[in-house]
PDB file of N, CA, C and O in Angstrom:
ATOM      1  N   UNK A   1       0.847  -1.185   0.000  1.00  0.00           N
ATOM      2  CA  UNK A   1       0.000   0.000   0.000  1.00  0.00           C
ATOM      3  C   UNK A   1       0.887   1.240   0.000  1.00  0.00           C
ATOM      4  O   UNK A   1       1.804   1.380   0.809  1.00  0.00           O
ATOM      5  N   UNK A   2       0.570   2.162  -0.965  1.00  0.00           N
ATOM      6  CA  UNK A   2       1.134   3.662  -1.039  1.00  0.00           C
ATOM      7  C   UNK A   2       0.054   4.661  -0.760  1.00  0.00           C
ATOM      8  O   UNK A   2      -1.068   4.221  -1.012  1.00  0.00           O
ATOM      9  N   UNK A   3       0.089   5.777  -0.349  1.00  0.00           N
ATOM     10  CA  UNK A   3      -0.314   6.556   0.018  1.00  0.00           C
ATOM     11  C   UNK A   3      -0.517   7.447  -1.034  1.00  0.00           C
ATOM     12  O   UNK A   3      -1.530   8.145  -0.981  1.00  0.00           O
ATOM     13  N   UNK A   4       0.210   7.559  -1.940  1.00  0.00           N
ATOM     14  CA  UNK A   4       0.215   8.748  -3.039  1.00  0.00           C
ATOM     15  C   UNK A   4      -0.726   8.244  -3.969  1.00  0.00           C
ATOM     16  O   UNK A   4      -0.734   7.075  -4.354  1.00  0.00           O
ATOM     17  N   UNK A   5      -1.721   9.349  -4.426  1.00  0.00           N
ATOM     18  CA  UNK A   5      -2.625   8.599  -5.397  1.00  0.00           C
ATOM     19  C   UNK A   5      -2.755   9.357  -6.159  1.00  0.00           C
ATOM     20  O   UNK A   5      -3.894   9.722  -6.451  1.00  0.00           O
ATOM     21  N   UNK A   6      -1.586   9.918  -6.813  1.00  0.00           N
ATOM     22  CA  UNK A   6      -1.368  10.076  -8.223  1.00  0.00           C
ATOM     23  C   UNK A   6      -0.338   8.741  -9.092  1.00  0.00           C
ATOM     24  O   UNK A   6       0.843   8.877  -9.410  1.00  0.00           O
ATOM     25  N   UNK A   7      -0.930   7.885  -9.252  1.00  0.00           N
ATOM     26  CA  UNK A   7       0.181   6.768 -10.243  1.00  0.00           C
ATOM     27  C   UNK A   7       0.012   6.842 -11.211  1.00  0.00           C
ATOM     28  O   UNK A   7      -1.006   7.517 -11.365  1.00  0.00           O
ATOM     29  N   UNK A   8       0.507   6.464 -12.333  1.00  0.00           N
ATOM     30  CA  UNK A   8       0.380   6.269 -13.653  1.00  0.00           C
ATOM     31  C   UNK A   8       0.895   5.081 -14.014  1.00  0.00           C
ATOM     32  O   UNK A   8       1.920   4.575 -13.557  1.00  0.00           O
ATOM     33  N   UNK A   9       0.189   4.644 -14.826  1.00  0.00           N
ATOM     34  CA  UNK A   9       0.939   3.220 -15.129  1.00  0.00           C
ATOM     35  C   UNK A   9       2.251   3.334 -16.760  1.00  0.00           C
ATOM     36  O   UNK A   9       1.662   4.004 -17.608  1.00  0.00           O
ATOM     37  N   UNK A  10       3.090   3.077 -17.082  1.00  0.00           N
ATOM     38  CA  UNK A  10       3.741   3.093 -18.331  1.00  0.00           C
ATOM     39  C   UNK A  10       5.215   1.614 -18.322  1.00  0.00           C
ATOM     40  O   UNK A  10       5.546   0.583 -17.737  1.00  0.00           O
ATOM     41  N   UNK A  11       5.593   2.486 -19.365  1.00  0.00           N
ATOM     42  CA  UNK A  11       6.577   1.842 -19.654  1.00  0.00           C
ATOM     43  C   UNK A  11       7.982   2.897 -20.029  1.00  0.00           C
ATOM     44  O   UNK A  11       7.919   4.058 -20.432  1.00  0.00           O
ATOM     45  N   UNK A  12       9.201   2.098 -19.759  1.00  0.00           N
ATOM     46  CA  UNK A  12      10.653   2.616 -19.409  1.00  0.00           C
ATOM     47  C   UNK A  12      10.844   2.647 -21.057  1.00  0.00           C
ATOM     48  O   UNK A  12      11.228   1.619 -21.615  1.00  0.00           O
ATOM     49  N   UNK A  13      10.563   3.866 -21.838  1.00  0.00           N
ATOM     50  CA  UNK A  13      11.069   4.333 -23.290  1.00  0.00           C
ATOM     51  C   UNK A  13      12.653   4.391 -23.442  1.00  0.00           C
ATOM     52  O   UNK A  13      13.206   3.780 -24.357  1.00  0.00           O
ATOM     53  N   UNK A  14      13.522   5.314 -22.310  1.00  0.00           N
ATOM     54  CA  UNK A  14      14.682   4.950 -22.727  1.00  0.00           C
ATOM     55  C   UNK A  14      15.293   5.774 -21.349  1.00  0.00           C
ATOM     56  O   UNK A  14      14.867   6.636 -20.581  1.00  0.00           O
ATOM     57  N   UNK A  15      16.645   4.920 -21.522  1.00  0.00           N
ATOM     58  CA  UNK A  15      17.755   5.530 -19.997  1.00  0.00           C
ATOM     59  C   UNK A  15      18.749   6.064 -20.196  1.00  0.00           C
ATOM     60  O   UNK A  15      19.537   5.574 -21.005  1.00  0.00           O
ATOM     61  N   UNK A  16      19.066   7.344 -19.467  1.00  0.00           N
ATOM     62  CA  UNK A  16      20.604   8.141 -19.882  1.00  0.00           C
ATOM     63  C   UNK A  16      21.344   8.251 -18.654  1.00  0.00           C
ATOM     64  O   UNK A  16      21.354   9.215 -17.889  1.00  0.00           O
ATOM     65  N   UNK A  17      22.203   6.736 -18.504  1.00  0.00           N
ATOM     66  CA  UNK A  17      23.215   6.657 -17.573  1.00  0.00           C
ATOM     67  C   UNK A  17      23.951   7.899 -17.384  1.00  0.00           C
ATOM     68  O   UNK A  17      23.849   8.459 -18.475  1.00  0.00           O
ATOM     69  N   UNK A  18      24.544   8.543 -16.715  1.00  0.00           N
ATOM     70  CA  UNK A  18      25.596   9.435 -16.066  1.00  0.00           C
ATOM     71  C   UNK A  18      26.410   8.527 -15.362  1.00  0.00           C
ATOM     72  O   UNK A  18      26.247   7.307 -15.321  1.00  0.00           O
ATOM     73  N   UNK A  19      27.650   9.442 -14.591  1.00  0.00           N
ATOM     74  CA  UNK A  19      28.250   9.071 -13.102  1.00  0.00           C
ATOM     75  C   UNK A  19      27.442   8.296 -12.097  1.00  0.00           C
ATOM     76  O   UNK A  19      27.344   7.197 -11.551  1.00  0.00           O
ATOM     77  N   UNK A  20      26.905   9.540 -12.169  1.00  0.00           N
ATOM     78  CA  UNK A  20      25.688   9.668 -10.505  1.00  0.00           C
ATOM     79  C   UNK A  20      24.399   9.656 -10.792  1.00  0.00           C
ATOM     80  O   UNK A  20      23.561   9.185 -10.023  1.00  0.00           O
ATOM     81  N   UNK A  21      24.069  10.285 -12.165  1.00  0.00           N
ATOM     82  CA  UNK A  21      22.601  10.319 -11.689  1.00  0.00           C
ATOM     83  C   UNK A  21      22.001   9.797 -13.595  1.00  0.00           C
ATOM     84  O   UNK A  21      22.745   9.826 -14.575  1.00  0.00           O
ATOM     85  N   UNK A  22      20.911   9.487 -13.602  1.00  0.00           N
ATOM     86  CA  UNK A  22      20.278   8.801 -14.621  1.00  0.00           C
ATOM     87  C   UNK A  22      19.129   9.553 -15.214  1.00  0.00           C
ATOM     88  O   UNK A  22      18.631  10.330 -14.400  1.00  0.00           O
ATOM     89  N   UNK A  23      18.532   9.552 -16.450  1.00  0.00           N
ATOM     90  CA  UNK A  23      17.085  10.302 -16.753  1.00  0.00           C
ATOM     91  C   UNK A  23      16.822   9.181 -17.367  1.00  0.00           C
ATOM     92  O   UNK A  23      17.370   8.514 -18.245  1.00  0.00           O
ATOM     93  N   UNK A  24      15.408   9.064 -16.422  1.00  0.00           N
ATOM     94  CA  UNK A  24      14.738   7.796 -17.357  1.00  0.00           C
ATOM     95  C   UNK A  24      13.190   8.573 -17.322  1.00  0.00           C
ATOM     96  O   UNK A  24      12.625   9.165 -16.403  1.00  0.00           O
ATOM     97  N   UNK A  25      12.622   8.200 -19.247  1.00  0.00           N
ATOM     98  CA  UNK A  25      11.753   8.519 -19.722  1.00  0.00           C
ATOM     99  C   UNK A  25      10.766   7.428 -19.889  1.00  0.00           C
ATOM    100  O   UNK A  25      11.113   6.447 -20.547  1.00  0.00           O
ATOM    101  N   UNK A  26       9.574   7.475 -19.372  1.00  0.00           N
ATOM    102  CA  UNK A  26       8.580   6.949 -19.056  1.00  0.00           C
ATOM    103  C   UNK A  26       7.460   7.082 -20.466  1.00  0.00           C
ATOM    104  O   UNK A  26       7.174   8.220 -20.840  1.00  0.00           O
ATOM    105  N   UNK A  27       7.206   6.567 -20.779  1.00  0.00           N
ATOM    106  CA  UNK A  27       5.606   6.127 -21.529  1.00  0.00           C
ATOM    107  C   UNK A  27       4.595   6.033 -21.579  1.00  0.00           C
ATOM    108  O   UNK A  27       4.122   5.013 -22.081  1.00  0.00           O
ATOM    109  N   UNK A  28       3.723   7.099 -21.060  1.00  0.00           N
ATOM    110  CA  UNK A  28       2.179   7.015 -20.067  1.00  0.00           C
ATOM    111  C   UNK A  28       1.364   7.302 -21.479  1.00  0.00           C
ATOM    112  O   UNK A  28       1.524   8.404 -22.005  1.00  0.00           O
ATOM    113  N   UNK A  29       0.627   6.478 -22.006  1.00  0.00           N
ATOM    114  CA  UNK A  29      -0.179   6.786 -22.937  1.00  0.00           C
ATOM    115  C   UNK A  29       0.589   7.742 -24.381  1.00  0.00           C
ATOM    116  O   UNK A  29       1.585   7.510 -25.065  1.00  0.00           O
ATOM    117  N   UNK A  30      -0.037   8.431 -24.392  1.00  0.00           N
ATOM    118  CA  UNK A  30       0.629   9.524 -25.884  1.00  0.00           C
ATOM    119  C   UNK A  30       1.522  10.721 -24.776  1.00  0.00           C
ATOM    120  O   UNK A  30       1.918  11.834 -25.124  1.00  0.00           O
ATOM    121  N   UNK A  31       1.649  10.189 -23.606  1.00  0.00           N
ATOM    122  CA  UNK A  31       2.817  11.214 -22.773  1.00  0.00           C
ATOM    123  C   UNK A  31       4.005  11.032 -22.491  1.00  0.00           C
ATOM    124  O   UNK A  31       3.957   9.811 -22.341  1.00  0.00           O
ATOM    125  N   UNK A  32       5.253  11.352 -22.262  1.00  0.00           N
ATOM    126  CA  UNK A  32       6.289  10.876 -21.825  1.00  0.00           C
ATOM    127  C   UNK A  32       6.576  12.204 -20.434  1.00  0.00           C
ATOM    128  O   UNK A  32       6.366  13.416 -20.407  1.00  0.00           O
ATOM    129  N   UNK A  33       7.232  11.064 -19.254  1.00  0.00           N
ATOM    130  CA  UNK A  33       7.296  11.694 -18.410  1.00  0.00           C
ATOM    131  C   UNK A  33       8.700  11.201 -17.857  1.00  0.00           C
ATOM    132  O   UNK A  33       9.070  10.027 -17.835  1.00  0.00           O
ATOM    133  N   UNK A  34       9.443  12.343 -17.397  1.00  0.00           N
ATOM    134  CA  UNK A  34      11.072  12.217 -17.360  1.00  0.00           C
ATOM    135  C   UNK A  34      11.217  12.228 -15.756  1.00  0.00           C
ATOM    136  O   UNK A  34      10.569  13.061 -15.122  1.00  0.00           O
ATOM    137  N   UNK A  35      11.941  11.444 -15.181  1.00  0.00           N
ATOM    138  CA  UNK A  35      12.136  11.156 -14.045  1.00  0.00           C
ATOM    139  C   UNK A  35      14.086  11.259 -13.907  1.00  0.00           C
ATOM    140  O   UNK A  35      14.799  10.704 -14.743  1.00  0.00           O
ATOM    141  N   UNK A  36      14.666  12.064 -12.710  1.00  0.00           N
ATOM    142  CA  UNK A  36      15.943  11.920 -13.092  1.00  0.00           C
ATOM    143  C   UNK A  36      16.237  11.747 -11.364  1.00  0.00           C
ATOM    144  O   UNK A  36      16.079  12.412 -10.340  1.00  0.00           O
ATOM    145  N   UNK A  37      16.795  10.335 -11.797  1.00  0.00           N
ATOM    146  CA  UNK A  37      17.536  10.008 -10.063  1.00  0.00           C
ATOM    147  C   UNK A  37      18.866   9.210 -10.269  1.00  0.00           C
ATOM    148  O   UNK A  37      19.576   9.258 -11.274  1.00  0.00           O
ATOM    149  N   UNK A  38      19.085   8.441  -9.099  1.00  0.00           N
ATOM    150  CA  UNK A  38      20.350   8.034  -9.032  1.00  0.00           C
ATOM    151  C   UNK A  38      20.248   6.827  -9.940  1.00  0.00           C
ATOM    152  O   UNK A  38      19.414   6.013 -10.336  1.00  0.00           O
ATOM    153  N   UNK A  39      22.097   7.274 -10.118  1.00  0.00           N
ATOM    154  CA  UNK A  39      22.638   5.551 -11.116  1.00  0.00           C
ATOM    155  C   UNK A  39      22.238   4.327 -10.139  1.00  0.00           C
ATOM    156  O   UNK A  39      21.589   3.388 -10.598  1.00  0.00           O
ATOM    157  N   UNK A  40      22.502   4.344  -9.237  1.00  0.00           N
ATOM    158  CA  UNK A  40      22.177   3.222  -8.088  1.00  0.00           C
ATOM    159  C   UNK A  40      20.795   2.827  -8.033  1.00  0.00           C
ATOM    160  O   UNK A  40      20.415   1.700  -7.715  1.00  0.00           O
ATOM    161  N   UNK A  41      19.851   4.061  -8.441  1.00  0.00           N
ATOM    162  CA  UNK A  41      18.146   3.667  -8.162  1.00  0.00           C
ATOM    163  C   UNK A  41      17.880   2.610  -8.845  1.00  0.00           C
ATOM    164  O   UNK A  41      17.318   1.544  -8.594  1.00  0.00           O
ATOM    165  N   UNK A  42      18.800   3.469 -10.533  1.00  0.00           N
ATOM    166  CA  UNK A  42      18.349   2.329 -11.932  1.00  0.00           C
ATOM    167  C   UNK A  42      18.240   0.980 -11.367  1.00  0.00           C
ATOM    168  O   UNK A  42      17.217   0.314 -11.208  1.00  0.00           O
ATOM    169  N   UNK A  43      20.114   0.520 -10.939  1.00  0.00           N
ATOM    170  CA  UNK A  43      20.363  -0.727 -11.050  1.00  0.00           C
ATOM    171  C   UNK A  43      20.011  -1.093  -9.903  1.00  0.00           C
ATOM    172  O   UNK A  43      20.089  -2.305  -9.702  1.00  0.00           O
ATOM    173  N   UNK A  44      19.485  -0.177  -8.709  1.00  0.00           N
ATOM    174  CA  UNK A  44      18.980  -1.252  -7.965  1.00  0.00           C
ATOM    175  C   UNK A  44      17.185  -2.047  -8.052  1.00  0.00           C
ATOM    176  O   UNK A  44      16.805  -3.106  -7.553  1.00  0.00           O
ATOM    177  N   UNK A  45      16.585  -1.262  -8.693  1.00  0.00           N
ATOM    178  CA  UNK A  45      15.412  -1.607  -9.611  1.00  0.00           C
ATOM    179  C   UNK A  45      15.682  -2.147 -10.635  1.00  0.00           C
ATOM    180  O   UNK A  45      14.577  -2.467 -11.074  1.00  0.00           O
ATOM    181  N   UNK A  46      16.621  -2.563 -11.521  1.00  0.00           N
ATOM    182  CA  UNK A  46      16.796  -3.180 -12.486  1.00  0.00           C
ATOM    183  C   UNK A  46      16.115  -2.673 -13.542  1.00  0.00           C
ATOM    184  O   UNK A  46      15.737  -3.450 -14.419  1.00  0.00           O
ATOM    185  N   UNK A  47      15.830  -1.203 -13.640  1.00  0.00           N
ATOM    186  CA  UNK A  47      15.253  -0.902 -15.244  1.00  0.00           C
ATOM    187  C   UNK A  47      15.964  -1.216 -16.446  1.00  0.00           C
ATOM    188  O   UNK A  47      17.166  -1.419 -16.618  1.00  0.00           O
ATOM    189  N   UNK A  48      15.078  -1.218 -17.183  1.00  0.00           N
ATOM    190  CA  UNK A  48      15.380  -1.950 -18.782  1.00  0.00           C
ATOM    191  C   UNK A  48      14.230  -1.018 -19.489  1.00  0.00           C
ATOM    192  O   UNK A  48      13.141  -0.680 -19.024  1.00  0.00           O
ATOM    193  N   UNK A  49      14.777  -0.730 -20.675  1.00  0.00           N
ATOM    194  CA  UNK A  49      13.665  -0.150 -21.742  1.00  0.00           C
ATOM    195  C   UNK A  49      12.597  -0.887 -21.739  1.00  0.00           C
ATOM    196  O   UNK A  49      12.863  -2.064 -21.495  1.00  0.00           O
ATOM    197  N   UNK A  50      11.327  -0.638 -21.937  1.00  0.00           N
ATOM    198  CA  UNK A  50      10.280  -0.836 -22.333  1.00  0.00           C
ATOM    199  C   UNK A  50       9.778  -2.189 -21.209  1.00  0.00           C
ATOM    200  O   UNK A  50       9.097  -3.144 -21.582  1.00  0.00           O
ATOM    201  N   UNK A  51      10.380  -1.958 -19.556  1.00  0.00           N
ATOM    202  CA  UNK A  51       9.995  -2.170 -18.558  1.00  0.00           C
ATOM    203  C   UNK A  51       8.993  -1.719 -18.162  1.00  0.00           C
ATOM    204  O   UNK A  51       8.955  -0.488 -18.144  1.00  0.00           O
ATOM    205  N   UNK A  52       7.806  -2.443 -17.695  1.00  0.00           N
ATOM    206  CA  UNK A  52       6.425  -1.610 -17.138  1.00  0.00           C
ATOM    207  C   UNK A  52       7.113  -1.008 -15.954  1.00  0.00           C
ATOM    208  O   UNK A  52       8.168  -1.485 -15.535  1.00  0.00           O
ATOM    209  N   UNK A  53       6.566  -0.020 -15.435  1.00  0.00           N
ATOM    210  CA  UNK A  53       6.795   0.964 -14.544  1.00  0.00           C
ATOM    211  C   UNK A  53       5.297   1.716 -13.941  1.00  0.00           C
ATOM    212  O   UNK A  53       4.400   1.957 -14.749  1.00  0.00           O
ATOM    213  N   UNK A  54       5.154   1.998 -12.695  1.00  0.00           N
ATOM    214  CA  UNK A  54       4.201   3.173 -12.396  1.00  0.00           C
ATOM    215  C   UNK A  54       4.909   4.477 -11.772  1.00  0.00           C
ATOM    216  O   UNK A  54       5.823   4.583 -10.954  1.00  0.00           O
ATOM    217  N   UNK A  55       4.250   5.293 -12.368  1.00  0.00           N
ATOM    218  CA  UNK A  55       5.460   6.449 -12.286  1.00  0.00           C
ATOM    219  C   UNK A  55       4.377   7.370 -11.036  1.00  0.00           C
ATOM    220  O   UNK A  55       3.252   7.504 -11.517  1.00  0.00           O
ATOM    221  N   UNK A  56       4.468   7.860  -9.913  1.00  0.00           N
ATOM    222  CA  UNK A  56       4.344   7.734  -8.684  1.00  0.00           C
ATOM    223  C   UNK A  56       4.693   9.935  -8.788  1.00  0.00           C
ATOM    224  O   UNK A  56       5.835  10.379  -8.906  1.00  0.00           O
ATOM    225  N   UNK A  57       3.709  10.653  -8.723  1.00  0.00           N
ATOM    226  CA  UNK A  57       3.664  11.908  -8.397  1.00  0.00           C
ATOM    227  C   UNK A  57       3.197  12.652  -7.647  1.00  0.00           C
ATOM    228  O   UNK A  57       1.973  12.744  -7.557  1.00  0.00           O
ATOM    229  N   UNK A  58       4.035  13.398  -6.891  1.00  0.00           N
ATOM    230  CA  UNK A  58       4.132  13.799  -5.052  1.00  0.00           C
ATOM    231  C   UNK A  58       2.767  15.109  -5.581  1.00  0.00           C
ATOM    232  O   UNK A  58       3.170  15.789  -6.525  1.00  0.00           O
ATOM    233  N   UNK A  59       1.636  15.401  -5.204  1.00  0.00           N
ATOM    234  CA  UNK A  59       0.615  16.057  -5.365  1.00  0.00           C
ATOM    235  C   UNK A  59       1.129  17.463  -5.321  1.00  0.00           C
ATOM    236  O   UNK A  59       0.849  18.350  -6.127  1.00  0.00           O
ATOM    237  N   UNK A  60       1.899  17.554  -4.305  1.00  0.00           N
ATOM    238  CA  UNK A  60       2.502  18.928  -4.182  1.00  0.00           C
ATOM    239  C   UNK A  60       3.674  19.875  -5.055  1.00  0.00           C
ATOM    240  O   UNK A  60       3.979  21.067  -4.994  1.00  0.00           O
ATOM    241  N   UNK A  61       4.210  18.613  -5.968  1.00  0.00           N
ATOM    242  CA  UNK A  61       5.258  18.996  -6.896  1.00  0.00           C
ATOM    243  C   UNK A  61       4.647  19.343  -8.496  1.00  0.00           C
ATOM    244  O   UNK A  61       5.169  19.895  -9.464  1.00  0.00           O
ATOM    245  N   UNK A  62       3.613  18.885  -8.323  1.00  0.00           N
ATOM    246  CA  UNK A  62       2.228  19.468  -9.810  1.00  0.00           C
ATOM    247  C   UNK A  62       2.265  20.351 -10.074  1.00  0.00           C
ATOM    248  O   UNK A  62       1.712  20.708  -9.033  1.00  0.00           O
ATOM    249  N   UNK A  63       2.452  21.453 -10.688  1.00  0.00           N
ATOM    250  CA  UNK A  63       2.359  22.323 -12.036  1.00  0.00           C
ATOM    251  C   UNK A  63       0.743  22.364 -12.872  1.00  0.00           C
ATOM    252  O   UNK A  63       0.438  21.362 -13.518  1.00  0.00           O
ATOM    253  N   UNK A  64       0.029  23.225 -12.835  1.00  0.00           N
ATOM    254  CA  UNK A  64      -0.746  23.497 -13.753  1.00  0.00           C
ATOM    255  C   UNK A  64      -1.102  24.414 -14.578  1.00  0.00           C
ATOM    256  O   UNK A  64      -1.125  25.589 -14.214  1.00  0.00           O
ATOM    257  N   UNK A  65      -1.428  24.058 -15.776  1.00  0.00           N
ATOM    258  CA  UNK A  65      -1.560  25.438 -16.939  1.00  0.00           C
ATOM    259  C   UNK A  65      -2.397  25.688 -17.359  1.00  0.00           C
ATOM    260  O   UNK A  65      -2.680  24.660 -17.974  1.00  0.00           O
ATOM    261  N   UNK A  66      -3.602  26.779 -17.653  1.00  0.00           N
ATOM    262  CA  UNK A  66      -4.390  26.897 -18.134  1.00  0.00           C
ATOM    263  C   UNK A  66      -4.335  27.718 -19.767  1.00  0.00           C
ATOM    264  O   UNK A  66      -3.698  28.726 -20.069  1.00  0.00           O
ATOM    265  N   UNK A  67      -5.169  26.942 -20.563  1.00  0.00           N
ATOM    266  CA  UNK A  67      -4.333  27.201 -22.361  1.00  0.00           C
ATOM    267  C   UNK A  67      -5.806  27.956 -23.013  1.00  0.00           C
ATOM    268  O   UNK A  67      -5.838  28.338 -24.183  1.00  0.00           O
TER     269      UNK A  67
END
Protein backbone atom coordinates (compact mmCIF):
# COMPACT_ATOMS: atom_id res chain seq x y z
CA UNK A 1 0.00 0.00 0.00
CA UNK A 2 1.13 3.66 -1.04
CA UNK A 3 -0.31 6.56 0.02
CA UNK A 4 0.21 8.75 -3.04
CA UNK A 5 -2.63 8.60 -5.40
CA UNK A 6 -1.37 10.08 -8.22
CA UNK A 7 0.18 6.77 -10.24
CA UNK A 8 0.38 6.27 -13.65
CA UNK A 9 0.94 3.22 -15.13
CA UNK A 10 3.74 3.09 -18.33
CA UNK A 11 6.58 1.84 -19.65
CA UNK A 12 10.65 2.62 -19.41
CA UNK A 13 11.07 4.33 -23.29
CA UNK A 14 14.68 4.95 -22.73
CA UNK A 15 17.75 5.53 -20.00
CA UNK A 16 20.60 8.14 -19.88
CA UNK A 17 23.22 6.66 -17.57
CA UNK A 18 25.60 9.44 -16.07
CA UNK A 19 28.25 9.07 -13.10
CA UNK A 20 25.69 9.67 -10.51
CA UNK A 21 22.60 10.32 -11.69
CA UNK A 22 20.28 8.80 -14.62
CA UNK A 23 17.08 10.30 -16.75
CA UNK A 24 14.74 7.80 -17.36
CA UNK A 25 11.75 8.52 -19.72
CA UNK A 26 8.58 6.95 -19.06
CA UNK A 27 5.61 6.13 -21.53
CA UNK A 28 2.18 7.02 -20.07
CA UNK A 29 -0.18 6.79 -22.94
CA UNK A 30 0.63 9.52 -25.88
CA UNK A 31 2.82 11.21 -22.77
CA UNK A 32 6.29 10.88 -21.83
CA UNK A 33 7.30 11.69 -18.41
CA UNK A 34 11.07 12.22 -17.36
CA UNK A 35 12.14 11.16 -14.05
CA UNK A 36 15.94 11.92 -13.09
CA UNK A 37 17.54 10.01 -10.06
CA UNK A 38 20.35 8.03 -9.03
CA UNK A 39 22.64 5.55 -11.12
CA UNK A 40 22.18 3.22 -8.09
CA UNK A 41 18.15 3.67 -8.16
CA UNK A 42 18.35 2.33 -11.93
CA UNK A 43 20.36 -0.73 -11.05
CA UNK A 44 18.98 -1.25 -7.96
CA UNK A 45 15.41 -1.61 -9.61
CA UNK A 46 16.80 -3.18 -12.49
CA UNK A 47 15.25 -0.90 -15.24
CA UNK A 48 15.38 -1.95 -18.78
CA UNK A 49 13.67 -0.15 -21.74
CA UNK A 50 10.28 -0.84 -22.33
CA UNK A 51 9.99 -2.17 -18.56
CA UNK A 52 6.43 -1.61 -17.14
CA UNK A 53 6.79 0.96 -14.54
CA UNK A 54 4.20 3.17 -12.40
CA UNK A 55 5.46 6.45 -12.29
CA UNK A 56 4.34 7.73 -8.68
CA UNK A 57 3.66 11.91 -8.40
CA UNK A 58 4.13 13.80 -5.05
CA UNK A 59 0.61 16.06 -5.37
CA UNK A 60 2.50 18.93 -4.18
CA UNK A 61 5.26 19.00 -6.90
CA UNK A 62 2.23 19.47 -9.81
CA UNK A 63 2.36 22.32 -12.04
CA UNK A 64 -0.75 23.50 -13.75
CA UNK A 65 -1.56 25.44 -16.94
CA UNK A 66 -4.39 26.90 -18.13
CA UNK A 67 -4.33 27.20 -22.36
Amino acid sequence: MLSARNQLKGAVKSIKLGNIMAEVVVQVGENELVSVITRGSVERLGLKEGMSVVVIIKATEVMLETR
